[in-house]
PADO-583111 format. One line per 10 residues: their letters; for each residue x, y, z negated of C-alpha. Coordinates in Angstrom, 3 decimals, decimal comma. Last residue first. Example, Ala and Ser with C-alpha at 12.3 -4.5 7.8 and 13.67 -1.06 7.14 Angstrom:
// PADO-583111
sa> 13,670 -1,060 -7,140 | 12,300 -4,500 -7,800;
//
This chain:
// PADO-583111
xxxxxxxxxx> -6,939 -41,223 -39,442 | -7,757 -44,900 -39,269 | -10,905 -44,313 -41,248 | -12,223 -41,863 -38,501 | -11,467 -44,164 -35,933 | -13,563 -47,109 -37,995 | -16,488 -44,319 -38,946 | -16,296 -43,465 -34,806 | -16,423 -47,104 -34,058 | -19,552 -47,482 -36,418;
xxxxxxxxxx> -21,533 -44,633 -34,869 | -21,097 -46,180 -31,598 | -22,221 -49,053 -32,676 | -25,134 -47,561 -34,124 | -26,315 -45,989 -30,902 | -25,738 -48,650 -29,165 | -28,695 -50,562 -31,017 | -30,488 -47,865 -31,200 | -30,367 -47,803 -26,828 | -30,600 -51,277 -26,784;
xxxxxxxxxx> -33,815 -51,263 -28,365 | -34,955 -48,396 -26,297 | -34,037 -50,648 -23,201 | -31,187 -50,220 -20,532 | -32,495 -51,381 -17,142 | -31,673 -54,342 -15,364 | -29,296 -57,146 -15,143 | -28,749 -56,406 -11,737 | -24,874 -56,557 -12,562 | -23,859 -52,915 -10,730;
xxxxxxxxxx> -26,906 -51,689 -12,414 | -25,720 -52,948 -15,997 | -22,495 -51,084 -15,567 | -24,639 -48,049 -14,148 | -26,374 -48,093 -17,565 | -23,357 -48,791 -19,566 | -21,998 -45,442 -18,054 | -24,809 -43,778 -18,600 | -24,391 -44,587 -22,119 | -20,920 -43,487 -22,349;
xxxxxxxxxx> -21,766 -39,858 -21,245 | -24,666 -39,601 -23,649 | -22,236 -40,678 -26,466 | -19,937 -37,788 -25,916 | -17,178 -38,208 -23,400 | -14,974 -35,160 -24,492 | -13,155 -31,999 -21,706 | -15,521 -30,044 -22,968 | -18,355 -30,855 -20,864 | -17,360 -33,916 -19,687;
xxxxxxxxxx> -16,334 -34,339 -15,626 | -12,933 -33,598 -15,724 | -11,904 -34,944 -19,718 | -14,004 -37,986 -18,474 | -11,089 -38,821 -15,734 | -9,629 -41,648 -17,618 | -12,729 -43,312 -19,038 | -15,177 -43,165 -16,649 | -12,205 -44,006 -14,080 | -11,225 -46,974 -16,280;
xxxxxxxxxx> -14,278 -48,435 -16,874 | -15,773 -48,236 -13,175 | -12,599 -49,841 -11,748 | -12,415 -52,570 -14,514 | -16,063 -53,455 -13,709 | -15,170 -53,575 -9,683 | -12,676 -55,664 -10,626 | -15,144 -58,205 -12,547 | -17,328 -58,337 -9,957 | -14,420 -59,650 -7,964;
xxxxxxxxxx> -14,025 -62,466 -10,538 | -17,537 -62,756 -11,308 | -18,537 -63,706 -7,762 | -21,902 -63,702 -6,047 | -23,732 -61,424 -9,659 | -26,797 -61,785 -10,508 | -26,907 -60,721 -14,403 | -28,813 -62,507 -17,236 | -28,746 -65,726 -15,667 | -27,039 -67,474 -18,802;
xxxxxxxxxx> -24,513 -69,098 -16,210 | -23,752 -65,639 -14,630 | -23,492 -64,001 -18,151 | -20,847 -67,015 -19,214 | -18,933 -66,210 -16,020 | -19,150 -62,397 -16,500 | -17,611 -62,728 -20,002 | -14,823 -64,784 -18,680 | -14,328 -62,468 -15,503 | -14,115 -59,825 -18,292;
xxxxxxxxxx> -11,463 -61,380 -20,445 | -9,175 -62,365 -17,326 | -9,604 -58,638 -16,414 | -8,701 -57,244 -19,476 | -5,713 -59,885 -19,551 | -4,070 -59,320 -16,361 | -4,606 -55,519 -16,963 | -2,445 -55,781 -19,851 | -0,391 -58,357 -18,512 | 0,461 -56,376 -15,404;
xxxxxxxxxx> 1,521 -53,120 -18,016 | 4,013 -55,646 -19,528 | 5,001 -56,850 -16,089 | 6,301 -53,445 -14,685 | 7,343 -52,045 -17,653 | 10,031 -54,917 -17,444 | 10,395 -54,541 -13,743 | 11,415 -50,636 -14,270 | 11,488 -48,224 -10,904 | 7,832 -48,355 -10,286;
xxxxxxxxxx> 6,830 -49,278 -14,309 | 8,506 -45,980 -15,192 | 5,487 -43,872 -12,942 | 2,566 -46,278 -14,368 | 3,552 -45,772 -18,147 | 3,735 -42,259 -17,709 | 0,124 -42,309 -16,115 | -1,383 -44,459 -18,524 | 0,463 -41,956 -21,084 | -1,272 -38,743 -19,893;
xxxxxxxxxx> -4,510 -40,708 -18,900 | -5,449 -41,765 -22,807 | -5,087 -44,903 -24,176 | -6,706 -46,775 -27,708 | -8,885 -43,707 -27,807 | -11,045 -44,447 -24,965 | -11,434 -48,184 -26,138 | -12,199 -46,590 -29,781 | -14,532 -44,081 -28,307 | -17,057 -46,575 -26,804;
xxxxxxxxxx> -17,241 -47,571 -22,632 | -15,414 -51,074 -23,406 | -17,293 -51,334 -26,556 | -20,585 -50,442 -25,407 | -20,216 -52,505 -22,069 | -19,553 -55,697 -24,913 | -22,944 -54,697 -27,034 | -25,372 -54,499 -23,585 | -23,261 -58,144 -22,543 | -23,491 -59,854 -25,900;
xxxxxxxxxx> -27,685 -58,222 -26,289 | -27,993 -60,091 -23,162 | -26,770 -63,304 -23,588 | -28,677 -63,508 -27,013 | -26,781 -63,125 -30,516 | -23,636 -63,973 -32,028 | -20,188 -63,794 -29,885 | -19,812 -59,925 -29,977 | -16,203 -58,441 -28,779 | -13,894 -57,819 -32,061;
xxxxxxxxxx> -11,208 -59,677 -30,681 | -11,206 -58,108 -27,343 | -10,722 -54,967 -29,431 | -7,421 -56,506 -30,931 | -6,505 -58,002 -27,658 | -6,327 -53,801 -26,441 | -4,459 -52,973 -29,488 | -1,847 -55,661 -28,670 | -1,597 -54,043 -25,276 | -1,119 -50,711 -26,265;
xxxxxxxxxx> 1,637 -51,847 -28,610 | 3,375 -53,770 -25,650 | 3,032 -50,865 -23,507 | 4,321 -48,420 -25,968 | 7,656 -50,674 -26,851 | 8,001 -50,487 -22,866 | 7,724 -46,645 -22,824 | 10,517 -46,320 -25,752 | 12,426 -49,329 -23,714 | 12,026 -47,355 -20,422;
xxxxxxxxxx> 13,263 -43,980 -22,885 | 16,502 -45,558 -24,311 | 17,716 -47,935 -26,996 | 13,723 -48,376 -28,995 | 14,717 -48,429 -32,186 | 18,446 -47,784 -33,249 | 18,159 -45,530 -30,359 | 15,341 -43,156 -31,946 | 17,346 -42,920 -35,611 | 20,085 -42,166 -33,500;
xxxxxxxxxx> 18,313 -39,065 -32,314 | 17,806 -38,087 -36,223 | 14,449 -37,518 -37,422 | 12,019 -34,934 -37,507 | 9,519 -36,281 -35,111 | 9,104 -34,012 -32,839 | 13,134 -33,107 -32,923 | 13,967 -36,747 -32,493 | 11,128 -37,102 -29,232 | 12,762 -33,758 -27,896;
xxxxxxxxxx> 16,147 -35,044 -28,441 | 15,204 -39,445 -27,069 | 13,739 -36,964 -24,363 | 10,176 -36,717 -22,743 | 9,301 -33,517 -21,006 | 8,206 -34,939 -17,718 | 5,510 -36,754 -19,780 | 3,831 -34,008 -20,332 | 3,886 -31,511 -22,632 | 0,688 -32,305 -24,903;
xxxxxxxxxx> -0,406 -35,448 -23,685 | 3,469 -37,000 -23,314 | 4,519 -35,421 -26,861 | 1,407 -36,277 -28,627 | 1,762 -40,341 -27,308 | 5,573 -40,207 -27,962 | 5,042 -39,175 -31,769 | 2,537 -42,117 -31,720 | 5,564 -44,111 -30,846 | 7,402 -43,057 -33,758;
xxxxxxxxxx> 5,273 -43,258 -35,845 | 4,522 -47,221 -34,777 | 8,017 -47,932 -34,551 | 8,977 -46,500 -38,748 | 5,576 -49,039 -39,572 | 7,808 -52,078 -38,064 | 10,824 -50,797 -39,979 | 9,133 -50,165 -43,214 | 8,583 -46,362 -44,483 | 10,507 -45,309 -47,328;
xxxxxxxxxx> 13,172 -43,130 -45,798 | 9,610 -41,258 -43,630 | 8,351 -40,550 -47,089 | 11,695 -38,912 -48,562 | 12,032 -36,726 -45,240 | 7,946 -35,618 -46,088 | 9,268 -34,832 -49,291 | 12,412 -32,828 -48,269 | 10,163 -30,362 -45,863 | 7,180 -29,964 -48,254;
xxx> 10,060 -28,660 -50,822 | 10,582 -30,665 -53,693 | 10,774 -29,547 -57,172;
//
């Protein structure tokens, strides 16, 4: 019979290339948020994941190209959310339904501060980093000066320019998300957190309040992002 150890070895043997990348990446992601980034090794990272260091440079090569593989990953996570971003419906129930998602658990759990941060300090000494994490932001913010655009035109929001409005969106999405874990009870944005967040969004549009309508309505989507993470897992 085999031991726990010796079947979880046979598992890993079995798994394809591409799918062999993503474990091992999400084996970076715990080691980075819960050592620190400062403890990263191609031996730690090996010895977290139970495989052999070479197994690590076949890979990835080194640590920037570890990182770098996460970037790219992150980023084709973030387009996949983009994806998913309402194009039925009024103006207004688009824009209530697209703050959801972009203040909504599976946006916060696609990157958390401990690896935004990791990815920040190798992209100052490595150019490839560099313009992998600019192409991320590149495209969240094309995506949102898009959405704003279409908003503007629809006259749900009053905005003077959607491309700086669209900045000051990123801002306020990124710090609610990244420093939640210092201002949520807990440490967790709960779904009161992330609709006050949409609120303010929708205040910094003049699109007015959030109704009860829109309150059910992301409600359920929240509910359904947390079935989808939970289904992931």
């Amino acid at each position: 019979m085999l031991s726990s150890t010796d079947s979880s070895s046979r598992n890993r043997s079995r798994l394809k290339a591409g799918d062999r990348r993503d474990q091992l990446l999400d084996v970076l992601v715990q080691v980075i948020r819960t050592e620190g980034f400062e403890q990263v090794t191609m031996a730690r990272l090996a010895d977290a994941a139970e495989v052999n260091p070479s197994l690590l440079m076949h890979h990835f090569g080194n640590k920037e190209k570890l990182m770098l593989a996460l970037v790219e990953r992150t980023l084709q996570r973030y387009s996949e959310l983009f994806s998913e971003m309402p194009t039925q419906g009024s103006a207004r129930g688009r824009l209530v339904r697209v703050l959801g998602l972009m203040f909504g658990q599976r946006w916060m759990a696609t990157l958390h501060a401990p690896e935004l941060f990791a990815m920040l300090s190798i992209a100052r000494r490595n150019p490839d980093v560099a313009q992998a994490v600019g192409r991320m932001y590149r495209g969240f913010h094309r995506v949102l000066t898009q959405e704003l655009t279409l908003q503007q035109n629809e006259g749900t929001i009053r905005i003077a320019e959607p491309q700086q409005t669209a900045r000051m969106l990123m801002a306020l999405i990124e710090g609610g998300h990244y420093f939640s874990e210092q201002v949520c009870a807990d440490g967790k944005a709960d779904e009161q957190y992330q609709q006050q967040l949409v609120i303010h969004a929708l205040q910094m549009l003049c699109a007015g309040p959030l109704t009860r309508e829109e309150t059910v309505l992301l409600e359920n989507d929240s509910l359904a992002q947390e079935e989808a993470l939970h289904a992931k897992h």
